[in-house]
C-alpha positions in Angstrom: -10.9 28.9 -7.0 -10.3 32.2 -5.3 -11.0 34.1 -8.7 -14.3 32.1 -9.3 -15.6 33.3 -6.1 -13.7 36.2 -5.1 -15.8 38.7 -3.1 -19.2 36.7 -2.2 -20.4 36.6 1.1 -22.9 33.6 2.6 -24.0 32.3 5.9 -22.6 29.2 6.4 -23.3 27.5 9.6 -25.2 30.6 11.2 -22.2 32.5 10.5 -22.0 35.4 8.1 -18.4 35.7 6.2 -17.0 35.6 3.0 -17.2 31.8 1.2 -13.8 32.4 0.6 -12.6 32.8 4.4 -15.1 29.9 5.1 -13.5 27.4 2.5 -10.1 28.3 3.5 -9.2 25.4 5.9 -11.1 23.2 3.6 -8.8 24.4 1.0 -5.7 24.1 3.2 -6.6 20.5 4.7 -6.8 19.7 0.5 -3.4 21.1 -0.2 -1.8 19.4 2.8 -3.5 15.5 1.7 -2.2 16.5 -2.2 1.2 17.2 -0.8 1.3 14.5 1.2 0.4 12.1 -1.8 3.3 13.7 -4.0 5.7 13.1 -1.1 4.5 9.5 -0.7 4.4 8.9 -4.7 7.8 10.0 -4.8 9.1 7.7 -2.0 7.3 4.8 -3.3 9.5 5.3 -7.0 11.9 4.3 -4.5 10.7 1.8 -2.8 7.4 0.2 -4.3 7.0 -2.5 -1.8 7.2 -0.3 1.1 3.9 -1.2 3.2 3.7 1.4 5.2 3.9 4.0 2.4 1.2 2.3 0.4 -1.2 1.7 3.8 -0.6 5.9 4.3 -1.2 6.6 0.5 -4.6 4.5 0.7 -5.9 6.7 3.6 -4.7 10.2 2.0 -6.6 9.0 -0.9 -9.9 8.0 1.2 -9.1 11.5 2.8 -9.2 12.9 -0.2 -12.1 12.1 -1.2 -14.1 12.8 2.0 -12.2 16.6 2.3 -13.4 17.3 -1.4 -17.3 15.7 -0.2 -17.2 18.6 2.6 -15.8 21.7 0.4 -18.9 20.5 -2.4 -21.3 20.3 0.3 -20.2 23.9 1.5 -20.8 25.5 -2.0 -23.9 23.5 -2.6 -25.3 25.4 0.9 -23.7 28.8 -0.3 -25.4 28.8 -3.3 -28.9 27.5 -2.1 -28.7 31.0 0.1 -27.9 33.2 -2.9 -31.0 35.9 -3.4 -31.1 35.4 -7.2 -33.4 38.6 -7.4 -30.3 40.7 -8.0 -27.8 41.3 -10.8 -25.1 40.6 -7.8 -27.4 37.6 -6.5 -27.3 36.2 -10.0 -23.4 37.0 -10.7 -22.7 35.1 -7.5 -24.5 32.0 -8.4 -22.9 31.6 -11.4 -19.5 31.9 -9.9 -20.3 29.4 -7.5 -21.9 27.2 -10.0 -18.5 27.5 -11.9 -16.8 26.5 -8.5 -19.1 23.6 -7.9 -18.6 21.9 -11.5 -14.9 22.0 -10.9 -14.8 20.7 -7.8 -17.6 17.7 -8.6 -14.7 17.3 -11.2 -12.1 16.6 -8.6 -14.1 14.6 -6.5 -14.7 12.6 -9.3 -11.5 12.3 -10.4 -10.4 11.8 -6.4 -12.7 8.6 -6.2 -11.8 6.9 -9.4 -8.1 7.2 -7.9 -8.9 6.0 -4.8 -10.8 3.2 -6.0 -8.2 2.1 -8.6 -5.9 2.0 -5.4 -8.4 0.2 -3.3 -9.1 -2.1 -6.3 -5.3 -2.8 -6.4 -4.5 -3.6 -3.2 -7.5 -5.5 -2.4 -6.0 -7.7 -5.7 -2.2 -7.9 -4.1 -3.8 -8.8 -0.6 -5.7 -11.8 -2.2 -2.4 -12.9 -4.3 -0.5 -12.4 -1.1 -3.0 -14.3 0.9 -3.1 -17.2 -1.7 0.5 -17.3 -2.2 1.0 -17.5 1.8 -1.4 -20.5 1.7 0.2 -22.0 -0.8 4.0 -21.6 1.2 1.6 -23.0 4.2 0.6 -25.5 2.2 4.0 -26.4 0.4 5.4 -26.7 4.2 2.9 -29.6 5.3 3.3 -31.0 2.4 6.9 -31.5 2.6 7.8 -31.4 5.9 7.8 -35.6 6.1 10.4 -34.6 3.2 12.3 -32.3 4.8 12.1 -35.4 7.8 13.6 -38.4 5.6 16.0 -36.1 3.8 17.3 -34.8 7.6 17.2 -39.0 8.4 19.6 -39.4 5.5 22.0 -37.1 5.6 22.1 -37.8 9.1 22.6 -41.8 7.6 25.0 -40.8 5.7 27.3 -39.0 7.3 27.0 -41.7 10.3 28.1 -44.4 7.4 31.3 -41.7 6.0 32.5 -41.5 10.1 32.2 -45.7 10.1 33.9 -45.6 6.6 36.7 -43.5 7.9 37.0 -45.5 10.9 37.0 -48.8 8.5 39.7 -46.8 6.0 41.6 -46.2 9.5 41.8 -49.8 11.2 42.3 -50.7 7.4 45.7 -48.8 6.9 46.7 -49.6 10.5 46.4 -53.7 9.6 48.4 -53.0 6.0 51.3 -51.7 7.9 51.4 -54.1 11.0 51.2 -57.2 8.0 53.2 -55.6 5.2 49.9 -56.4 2.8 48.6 -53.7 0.9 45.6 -52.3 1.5 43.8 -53.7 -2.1 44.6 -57.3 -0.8 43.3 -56.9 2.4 40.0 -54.8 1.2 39.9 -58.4 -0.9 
């Protein structure tokens, strides 16, 4: 950018200064959001299902977008207050022109990406919803189930104590009567 524009002095805001010195915290606030996206890209190789990351990407993207609205809006008022009526008036205005395409290009290219990642998790949100209504549902569903099978075990293991018990006094009687065990079960 700073080539494209190098040198050209507007009013922005009532205040006369070079664009360049006007757009530089617009510039920095975009270099911090990119590099904040390639550190969260890079974490999220890691770790794709890491919600927090994906919440903070979704709102650097939305950032994104709205920083690059502001820095187009900028040019669009620089250039509106170029005199065209000189050779340095018209050499300006195409070098913002220049400026302007390219950065229409990023915001373009900054909303299709945050859309696509809007789009997405709005679609993992629904499946997430509709797969925790369908656990939900799964639970009432068999939780009378869950109830009996509890009953039965609980059945069960009351009837292997008895049978124990049973096998017990059994073994005891064999030995007091000198019979086996088969002939008494009999």
């Amino acid at each position: 950018m700073a080539s494209r524009i190098q040198g050209i002095t507007i009013e922005i805001d009532g205040n006369t200064s070079k664009l360049q010195q006007s757009l530089k915290s617009l510039d920095g606030s975009l270099r911090a959001t990119q590099s904040n996206l390639r550190d969260i890209d890079k974490l999220l190789k890691l770790d794709p299902k890491n919600t927090e990351l994906l919440a903070q990407k979704q709102k650097l993207l939305n950032d994104k977008v709205e920083e690059t609205k502001t820095k187009l809006d900028a040019l669009k008022q620089a250039q509106k207050s170029i005199d065209l009526s000189t050779e340095d008036g018209q050499r300006q205005y195409d070098a913002l022109t220049r400026e302007i395409v390219s950065c229409e290009h990023e915001l373009k290219n900054a909303e299709q990406a945050a859309s696509s990642f809007n789009s997405t998790m709005s679609k993992v949100s629904t499946v997430t919803g509709n797969m925790s209504k369908k656990f939900g549902d799964l639970a009432n569903k068999t939780r009378g189930l869950s109830m009996a099978a509890g009953g039965a075990i609980a059945g069960l293991g009351g009837m292997a104590v008895k049978a124990a018990k049973d096998a017990d006094e059994l073994n005891t009687l064999a030995k007091q009567t000198g019979i086996s065990t088969d002939e008494l079960q009999k």
